[in-house]
C-alpha positions as CSV (number, residue, x, y, z in Angstrom):
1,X,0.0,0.0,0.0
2,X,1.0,3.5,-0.2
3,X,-0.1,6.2,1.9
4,X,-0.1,10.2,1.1
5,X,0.6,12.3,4.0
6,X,1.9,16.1,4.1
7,X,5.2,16.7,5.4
8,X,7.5,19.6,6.2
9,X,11.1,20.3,4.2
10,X,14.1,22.6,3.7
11,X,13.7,24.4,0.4
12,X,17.4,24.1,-0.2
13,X,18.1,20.2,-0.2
14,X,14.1,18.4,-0.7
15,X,14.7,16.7,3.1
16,X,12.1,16.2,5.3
17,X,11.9,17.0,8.9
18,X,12.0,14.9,11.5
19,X,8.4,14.0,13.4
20,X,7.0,16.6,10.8
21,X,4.5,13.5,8.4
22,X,0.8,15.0,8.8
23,X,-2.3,13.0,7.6
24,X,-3.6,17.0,7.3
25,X,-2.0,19.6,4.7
26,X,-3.5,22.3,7.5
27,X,-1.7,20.6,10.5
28,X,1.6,20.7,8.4
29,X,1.1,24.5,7.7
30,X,0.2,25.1,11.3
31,X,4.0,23.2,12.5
32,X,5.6,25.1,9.7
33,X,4.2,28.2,10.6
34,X,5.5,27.9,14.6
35,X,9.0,27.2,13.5
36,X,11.4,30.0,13.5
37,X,13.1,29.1,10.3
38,X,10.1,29.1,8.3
39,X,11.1,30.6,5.7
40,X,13.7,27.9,4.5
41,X,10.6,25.7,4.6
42,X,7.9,24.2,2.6
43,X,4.7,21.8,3.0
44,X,4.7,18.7,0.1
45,X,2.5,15.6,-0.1
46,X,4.5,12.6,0.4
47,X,3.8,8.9,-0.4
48,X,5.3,6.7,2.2
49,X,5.2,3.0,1.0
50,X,6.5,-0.3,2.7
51,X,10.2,-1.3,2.1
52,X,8.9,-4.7,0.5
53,X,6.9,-3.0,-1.9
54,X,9.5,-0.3,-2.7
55,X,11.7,-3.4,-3.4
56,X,9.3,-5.1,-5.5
57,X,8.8,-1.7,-7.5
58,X,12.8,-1.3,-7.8
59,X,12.9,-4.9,-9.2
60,X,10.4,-4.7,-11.9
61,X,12.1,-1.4,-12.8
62,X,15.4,-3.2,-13.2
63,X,14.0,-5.6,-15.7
64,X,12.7,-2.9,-18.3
């Protein structure tokens, strides 16, 4: 399965913040919003998948 959530990262480098993964795109805002660094910021949607099926998906990919 793979789940969208809304997630908090630096504008500079795409990576995520840690304990920052939001079911909500408002509840993302709202953590990004109380940081003091928000302006190197951004709110994304994510997909987080299992590690068995981003295996799987590598695998079929290697074949092509």
């Amino acid at each position: 399965m793979i789940f969208k959530r809304w997630a908090v990262r630096y504008k500079h480098d795409k990576s995520p913040l840690d304990g920052c993964a939001f079911v909500h795109k408002a509840a993302a805002t709202d953590a990004m919003n109380a940081m003091p660094n928000k302006d190197k910021l951004e709110v994304v949607q994510v997909a987080i998948m299992s590690v068995e099926l981003a295996e799987h998906l590598a695998g079929q990919l290697s074949e092509l």
